[in-house]
C-alpha positions in Angstrom: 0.0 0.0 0.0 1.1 3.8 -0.7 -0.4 5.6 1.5 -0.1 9.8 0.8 -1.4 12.7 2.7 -1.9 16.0 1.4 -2.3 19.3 3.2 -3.7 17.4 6.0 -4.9 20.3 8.7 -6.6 20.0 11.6 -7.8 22.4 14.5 -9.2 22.7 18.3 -10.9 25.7 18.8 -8.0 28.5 18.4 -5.4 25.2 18.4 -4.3 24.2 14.9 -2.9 20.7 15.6 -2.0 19.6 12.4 -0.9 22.5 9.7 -1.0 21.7 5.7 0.7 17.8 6.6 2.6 16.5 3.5 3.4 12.8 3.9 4.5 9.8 1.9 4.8 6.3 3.1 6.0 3.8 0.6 5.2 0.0 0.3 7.3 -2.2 2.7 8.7 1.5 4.7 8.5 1.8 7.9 8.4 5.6 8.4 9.0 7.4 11.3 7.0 10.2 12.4 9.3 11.9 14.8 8.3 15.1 17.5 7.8 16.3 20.9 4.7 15.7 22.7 1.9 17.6 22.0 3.5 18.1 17.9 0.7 16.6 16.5 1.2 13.2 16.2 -1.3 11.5 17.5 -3.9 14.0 16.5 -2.1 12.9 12.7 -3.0 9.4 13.2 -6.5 9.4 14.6 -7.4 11.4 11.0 -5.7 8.5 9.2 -7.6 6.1 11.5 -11.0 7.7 10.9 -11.0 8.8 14.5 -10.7 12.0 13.6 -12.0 14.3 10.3 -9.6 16.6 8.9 -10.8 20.4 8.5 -8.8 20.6 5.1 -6.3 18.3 2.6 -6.6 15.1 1.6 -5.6 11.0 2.2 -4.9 9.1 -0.9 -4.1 5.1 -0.9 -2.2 3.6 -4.0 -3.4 7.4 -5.6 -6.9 6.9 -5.1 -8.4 10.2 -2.7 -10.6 8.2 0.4 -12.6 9.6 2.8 -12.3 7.6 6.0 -15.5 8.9 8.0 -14.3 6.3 11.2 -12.3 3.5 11.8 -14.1 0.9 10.4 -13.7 2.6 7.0 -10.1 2.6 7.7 -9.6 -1.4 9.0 -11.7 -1.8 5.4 -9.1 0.4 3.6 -6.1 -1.8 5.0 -5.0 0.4 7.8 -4.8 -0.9 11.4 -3.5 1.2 14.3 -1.9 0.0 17.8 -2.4 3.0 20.5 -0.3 3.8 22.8 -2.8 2.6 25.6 -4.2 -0.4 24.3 -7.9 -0.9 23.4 -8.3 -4.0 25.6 -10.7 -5.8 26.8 -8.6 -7.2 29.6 -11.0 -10.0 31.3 -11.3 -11.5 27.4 -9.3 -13.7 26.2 -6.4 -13.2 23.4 -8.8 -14.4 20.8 -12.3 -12.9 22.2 -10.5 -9.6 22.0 -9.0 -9.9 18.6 -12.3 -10.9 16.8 -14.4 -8.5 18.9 -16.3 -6.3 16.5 -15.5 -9.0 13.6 -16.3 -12.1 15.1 -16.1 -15.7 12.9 -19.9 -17.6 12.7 -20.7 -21.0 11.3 -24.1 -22.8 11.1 -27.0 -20.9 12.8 -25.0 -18.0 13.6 -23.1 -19.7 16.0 -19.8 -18.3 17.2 -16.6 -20.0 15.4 -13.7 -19.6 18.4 -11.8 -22.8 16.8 -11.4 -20.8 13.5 -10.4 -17.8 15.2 -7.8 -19.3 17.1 -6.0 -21.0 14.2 -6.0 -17.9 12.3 -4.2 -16.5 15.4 -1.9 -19.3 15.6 -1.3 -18.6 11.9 -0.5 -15.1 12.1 1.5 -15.8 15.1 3.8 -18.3 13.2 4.3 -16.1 9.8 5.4 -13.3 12.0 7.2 -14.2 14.7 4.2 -13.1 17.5 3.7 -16.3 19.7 1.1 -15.5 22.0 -1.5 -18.4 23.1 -4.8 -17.6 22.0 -6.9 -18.9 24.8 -5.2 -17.3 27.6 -6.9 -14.1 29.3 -5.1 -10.7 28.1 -5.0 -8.9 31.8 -2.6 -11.8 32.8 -0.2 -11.2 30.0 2.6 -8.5 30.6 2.7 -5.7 28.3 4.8 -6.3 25.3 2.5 -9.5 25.1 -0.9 -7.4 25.1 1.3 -5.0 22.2 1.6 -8.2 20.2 -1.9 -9.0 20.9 -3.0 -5.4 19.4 -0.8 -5.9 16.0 -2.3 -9.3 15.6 -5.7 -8.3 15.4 -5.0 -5.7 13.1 -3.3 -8.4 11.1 -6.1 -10.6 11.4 -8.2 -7.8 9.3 -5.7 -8.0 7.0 -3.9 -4.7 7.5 -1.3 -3.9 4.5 -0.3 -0.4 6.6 0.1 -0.5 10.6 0.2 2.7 12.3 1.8 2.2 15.2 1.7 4.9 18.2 4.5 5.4 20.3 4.8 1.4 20.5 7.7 1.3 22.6 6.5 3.6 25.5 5.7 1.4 28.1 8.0 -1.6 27.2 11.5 -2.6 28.3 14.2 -2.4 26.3 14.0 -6.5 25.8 10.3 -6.2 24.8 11.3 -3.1 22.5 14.3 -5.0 20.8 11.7 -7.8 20.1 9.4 -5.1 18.6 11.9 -4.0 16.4 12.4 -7.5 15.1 8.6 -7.8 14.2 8.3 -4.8 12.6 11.3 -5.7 10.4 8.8 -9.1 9.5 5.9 -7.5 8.5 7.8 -5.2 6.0 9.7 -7.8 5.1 6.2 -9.3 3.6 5.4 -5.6 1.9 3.4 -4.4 4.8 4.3 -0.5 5.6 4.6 0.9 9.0 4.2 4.5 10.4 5.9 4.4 13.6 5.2 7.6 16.1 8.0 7.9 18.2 10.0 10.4 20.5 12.9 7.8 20.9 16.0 8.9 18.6 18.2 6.1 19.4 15.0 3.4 18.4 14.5 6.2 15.3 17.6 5.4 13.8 17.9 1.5 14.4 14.2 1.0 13.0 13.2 3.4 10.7 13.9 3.7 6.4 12.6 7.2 6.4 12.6 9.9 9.5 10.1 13.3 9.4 10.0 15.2 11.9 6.7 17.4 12.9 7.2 21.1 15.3 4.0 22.9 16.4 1.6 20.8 14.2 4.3 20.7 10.7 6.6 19.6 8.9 10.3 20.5 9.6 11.6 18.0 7.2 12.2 14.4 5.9 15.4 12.7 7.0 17.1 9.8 6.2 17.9 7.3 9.9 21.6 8.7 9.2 20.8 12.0 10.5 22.9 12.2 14.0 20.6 12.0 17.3 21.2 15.9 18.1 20.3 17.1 14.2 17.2 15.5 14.9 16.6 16.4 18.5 17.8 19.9 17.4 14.9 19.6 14.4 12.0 18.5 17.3 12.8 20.9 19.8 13.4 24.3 17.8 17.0 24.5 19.3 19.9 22.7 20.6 19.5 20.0 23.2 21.7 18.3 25.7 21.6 14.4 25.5 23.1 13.7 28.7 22.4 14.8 32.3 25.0 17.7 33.9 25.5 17.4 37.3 28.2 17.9 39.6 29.4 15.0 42.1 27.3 14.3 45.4 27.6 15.3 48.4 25.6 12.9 50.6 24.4 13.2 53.7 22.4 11.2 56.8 19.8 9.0 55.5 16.2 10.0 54.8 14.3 7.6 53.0 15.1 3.9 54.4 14.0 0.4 53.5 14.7 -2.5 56.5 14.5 -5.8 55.6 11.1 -5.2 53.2 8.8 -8.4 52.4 6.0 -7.5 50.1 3.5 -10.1 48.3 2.4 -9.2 44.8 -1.5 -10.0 43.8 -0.7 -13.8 43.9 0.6 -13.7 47.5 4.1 -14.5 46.2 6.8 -13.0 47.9 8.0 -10.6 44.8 10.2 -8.3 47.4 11.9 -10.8 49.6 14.3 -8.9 52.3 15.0 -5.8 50.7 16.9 -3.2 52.2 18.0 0.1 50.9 19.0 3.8 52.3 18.5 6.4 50.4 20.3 9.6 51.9 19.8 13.0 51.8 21.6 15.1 48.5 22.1 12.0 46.2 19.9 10.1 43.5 19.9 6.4 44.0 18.3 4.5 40.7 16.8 1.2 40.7 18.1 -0.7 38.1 16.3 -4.2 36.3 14.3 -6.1 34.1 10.5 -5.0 34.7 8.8 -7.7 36.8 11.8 -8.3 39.5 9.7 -6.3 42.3 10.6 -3.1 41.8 6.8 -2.4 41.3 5.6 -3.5 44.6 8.6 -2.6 46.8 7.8 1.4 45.3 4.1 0.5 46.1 5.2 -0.8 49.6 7.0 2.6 50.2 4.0 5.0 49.0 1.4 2.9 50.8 -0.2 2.0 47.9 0.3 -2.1 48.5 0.4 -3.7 52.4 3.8 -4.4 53.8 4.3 -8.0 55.1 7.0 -7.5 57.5 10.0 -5.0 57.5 9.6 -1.3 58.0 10.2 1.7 55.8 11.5 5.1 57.2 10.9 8.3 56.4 13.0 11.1 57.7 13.4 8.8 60.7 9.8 8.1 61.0 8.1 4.8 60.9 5.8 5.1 58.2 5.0 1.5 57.2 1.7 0.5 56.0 0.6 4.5 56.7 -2.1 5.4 53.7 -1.0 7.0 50.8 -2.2 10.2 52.2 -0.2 10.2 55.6 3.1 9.2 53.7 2.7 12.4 51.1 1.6 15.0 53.9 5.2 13.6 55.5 7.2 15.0 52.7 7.1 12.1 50.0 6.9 13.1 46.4 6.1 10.2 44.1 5.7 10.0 40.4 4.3 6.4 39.7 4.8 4.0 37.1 0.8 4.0 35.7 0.3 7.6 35.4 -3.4 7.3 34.3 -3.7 4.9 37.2 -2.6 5.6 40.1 -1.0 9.6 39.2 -4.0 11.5 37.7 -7.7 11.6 37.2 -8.4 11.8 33.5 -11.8 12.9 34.1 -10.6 16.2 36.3 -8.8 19.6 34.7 -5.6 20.0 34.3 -5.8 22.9 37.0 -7.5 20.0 39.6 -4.7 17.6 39.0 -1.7 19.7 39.6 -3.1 19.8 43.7 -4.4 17.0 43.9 -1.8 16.1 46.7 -2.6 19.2 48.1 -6.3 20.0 48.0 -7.0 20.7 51.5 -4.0 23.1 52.0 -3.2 27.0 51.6 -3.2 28.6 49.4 -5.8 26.2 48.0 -8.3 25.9 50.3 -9.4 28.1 53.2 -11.4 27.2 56.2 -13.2 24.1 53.9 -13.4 25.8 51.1 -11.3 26.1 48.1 -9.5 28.7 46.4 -10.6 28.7 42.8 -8.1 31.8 42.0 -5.2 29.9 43.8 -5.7 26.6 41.9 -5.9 28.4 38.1 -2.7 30.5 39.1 -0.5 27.5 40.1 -2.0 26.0 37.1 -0.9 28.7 34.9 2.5 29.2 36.7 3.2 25.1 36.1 2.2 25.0 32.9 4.3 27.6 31.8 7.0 26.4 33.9 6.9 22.9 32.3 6.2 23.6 28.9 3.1 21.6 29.2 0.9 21.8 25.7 -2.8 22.1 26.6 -5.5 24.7 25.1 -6.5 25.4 28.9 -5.9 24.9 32.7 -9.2 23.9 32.5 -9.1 21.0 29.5 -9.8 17.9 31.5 -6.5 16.0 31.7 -8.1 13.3 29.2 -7.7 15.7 26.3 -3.3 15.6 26.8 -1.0 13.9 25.1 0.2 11.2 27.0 3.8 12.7 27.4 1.7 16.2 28.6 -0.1 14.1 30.9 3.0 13.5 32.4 4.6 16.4 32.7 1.5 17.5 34.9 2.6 15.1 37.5 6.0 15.6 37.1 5.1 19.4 37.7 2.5 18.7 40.5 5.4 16.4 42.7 8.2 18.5 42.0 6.8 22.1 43.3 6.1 21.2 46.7 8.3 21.1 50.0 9.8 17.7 50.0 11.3 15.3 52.1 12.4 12.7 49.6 11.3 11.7 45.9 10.4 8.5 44.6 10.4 8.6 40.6 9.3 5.6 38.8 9.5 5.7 35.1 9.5 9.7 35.5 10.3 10.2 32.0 8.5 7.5 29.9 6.6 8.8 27.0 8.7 12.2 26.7 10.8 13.7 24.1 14.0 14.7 24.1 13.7 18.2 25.2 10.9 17.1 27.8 13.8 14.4 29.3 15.8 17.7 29.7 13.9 19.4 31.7 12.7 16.6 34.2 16.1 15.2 34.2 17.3 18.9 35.2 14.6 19.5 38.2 15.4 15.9 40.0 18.9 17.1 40.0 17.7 20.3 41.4 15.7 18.1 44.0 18.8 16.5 44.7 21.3 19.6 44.7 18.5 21.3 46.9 19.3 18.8 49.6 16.6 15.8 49.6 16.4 12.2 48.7 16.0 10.6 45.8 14.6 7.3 44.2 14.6 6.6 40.7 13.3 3.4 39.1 13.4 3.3 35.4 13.5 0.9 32.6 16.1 3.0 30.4 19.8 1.5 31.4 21.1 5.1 29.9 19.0 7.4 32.1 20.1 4.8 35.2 23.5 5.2 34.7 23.3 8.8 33.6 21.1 10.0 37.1 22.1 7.6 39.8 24.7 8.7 42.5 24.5 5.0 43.2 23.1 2.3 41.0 21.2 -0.6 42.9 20.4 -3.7 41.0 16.9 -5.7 41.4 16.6 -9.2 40.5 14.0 -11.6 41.8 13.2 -9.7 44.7 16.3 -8.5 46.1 19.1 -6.4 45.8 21.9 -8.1 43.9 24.6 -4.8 44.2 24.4 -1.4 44.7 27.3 0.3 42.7 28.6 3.3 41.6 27.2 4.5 38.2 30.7 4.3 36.5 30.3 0.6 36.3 30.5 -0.9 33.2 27.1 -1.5 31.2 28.3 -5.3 30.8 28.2 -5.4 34.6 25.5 -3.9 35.6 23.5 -6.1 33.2 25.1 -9.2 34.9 23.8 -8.4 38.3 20.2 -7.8 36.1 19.9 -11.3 35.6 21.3 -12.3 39.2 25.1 -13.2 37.9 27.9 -11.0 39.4 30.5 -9.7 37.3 33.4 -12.0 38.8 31.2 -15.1 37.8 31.7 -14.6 34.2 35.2 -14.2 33.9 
């Protein structure tokens, strides 16, 4: 399929989100469409989805103009589209949710599950996406569900996949495997367009690289381009791609972590003896393969999952098993992992969710009552501050960009008085000038004099933040070393070897 777009505009109220788009995606090309959040992106690929109509220009497939009034027209047209936050059904099984909408019949209109699961285990097999049919989708881990998502837009036989932001909430194992996929399906003459922030992903993956500013069209690259032309090209000016701080200068502890046992959802113990101290002016960062109980043992510290046995400290107070609420009015900052789950209410403004750790308190409330002026002025003031890319304080939060959506958080944890910070994942979903900016205020946090925790997927922004590196594997700390270690090692003690057992 050639897929072409033509003057493709698009606008919000006084917002243009998409101005005069000229793109070309060729058959068996995966194209990159590269920006900050909040560029336009996604607002691009809901038009090409039918999710969204475009005020002015044109989409053309193998020439022909189309008018894709909603996604149905679209999945007809050959197009399939894998969101960044999956569209789920999450108690269904792999197959239910692939043929939901579409769904196989024999004699007397009878459902035909057998049918659909051999054409999963058929698509599966041809492109490398083993995944059992039968097995429910909310007990798979996430780059599982992705593959679930690409299959059924391969089981409606879709010749161009638009996939958004795909590697956003995977690890860098689940990401390679992505990559390996993607190669597959073009491979077979299938094209991809592939929304990304990422520019090291960008340039492994991608044939073609354009990069969208403000809603258009800076240019069209080749993957060759150098990592700071193209951040350079996103951004408007030049960026720094690595974190400037000076050396620590550590103090007494304030965030501590005795001998932690914490059960995940199963009752297994997934944190099994952890202990940890985190002192005041350094960053320590949490380093591991997702699913070694980092997770919980960040839960176990925020009060958002029970404590078994153990004890965790907070500026020298016991604040074990305390509710969420008494462990942030202590001092604790925390960004979490699942920002639409447990770090925002979609639902709410933007101005509502930058205090919602703070509702009760001045200046935002008086007496019981709040302080309407003082919520939109903070709003106004973070925004600003944080570069975050909404047409009001008072859009609901819903209406973001994921990347925007968590910048509000970011924002909301970061400009309050704080004891200590716990991170986790603090910059997934951003861009590169975004990363800047978040990586600069934890420093700030930590230059200021408190506590910090990071946890995060990305071995680079480990390294790059930590003071100290701590390594997570099956439950328990396997070292804690200084971030001048060797990649090669620090990936040993990933996978519970140590760095004298290979030589």
């Amino acid at each position: 399929m050639r897929l072409e777009l033509r003057g493709i505009t698009k606008k919000f109220g006084s917002l243009t989100a998409n101005d005069r788009i000229d793109l070309v995606v060729e058959p068996g090309q995966i194209h990159c469409l590269l920006g900050e959040n909040g560029a336009g992106k996604s607002t691009l690929m809901n038009v090409l989805f039918g999710l969204l109509q475009a005020d002015e220009g044109e989409i053309l497939i193998d020439g022909e103009p189309v008018r894709l009034a909603n996604s149905g027209d679209a999945v007809r047209r050959g197009i399939g589209m894998v969101h960044q936050h999956f569209m789920l059904v999450p108690v269904f099984s792999v197959a239910e949710n692939v043929v939901l909408g579409f769904e196989p019949t024999r004699s007397l209109d009878r459902l035909d599950y057998a049918r659909a699961r051999e054409d999963i285990r058929s698509v599966s097999r041809e492109f490398g996406l083993e995944v059992d049919p039968d097995v429910t989708v909310e007990s798979l881990p996430i780059g599982l569900q992705q593959r679930v998502e690409i299959i059924k837009a391969l089981g409606h036989d879709a010749q161009l996949l638009i996939l958004d932001e795909p590697t956003a909430v995977l690890t860098p194992q689940e990401a390679d495997a992505l990559m390996a996929i993607m190669r597959s399906l073009t491979a077979t003459g299938k094209s991809i367009l592939f929304i990304s922030h990422k520019l090291k992903e960008v340039r492994h993956v991608s044939d073609v690289i354009t990069v969208i500013r403000a809603g258009r069209v800076i240019g069209t690259v080749p993957p060759t381009a150098s990592e700071n032309e193209l951040a350079a090209m996103m951004v408007g000016r030049e960026v720094s791609l690595v974190v400037d701080k000076t050396a620590a200068a550590p103090r007494e502890p304030v965030l501590e972590v005795r001998d932690l046992v914490v059960r995940d959802d199963r009752g297994l113990a997934v944190v099994d003896g952890v202990s940890l101290a985190v002192r005041a002016g350094e960053i320590v960062a949490l380093a591991g393969v997702q699913g070694n109980g980092q997770t919980e043992l960040v839960e176990a510290i925020t009060g958002l999952r029970h404590v078994e046995s153990g004890s965790v400290l907070l500026g020298g107070r016991d604040v074990t098993n305390r509710s969420p609420r008494e462990i942030l009015d202590a001092g604790l900052g925390h960004i979490p992992e699942d920002r639409q789950r447990d770090g925002a209410v979609l639902s709410m403004s933007v101005a509502d969710n930058l205090v919602l750790n703070t509702p009760r308190r001045a200046p935002f409330a008086r007496h019981g009552t709040r302080n309407l002026r003082a919520v939109r002025d903070n709003a106004e003031t973070q925004v600003e501050s944080f570069d975050v890319r909404t047409s009001s304080v008072d859009a609901p939060l819903s209406s973001l960009s994921g990347g925007n959506q968590q910048k509000v958080i970011v924002a909301r944890e970061l400009s309050r008085p704080l004891e200590a910070l716990v991170a986790s994942q603090p910059t997934r979903g951003l861009d590169v000038g975004s990363i800047e900016y978040v990586h600069r205020e934890i420093v700030r946090v930590r230059d200021e004099g408190h506590a910090v925790l990071i946890v995060s997927s990305e071995l680079d922004e480990v390294m790059a933040l930590g003071d100290r590196v701590a390594v997570m594997f099956q439950g328990r700390i396997t070292g804690v070393v200084d971030p001048s270690t060797s990649r090669e090692d620090v990936g040993l003690l990933m996978t519970g070897s140590t760095p004298a057992e290979s030589r």
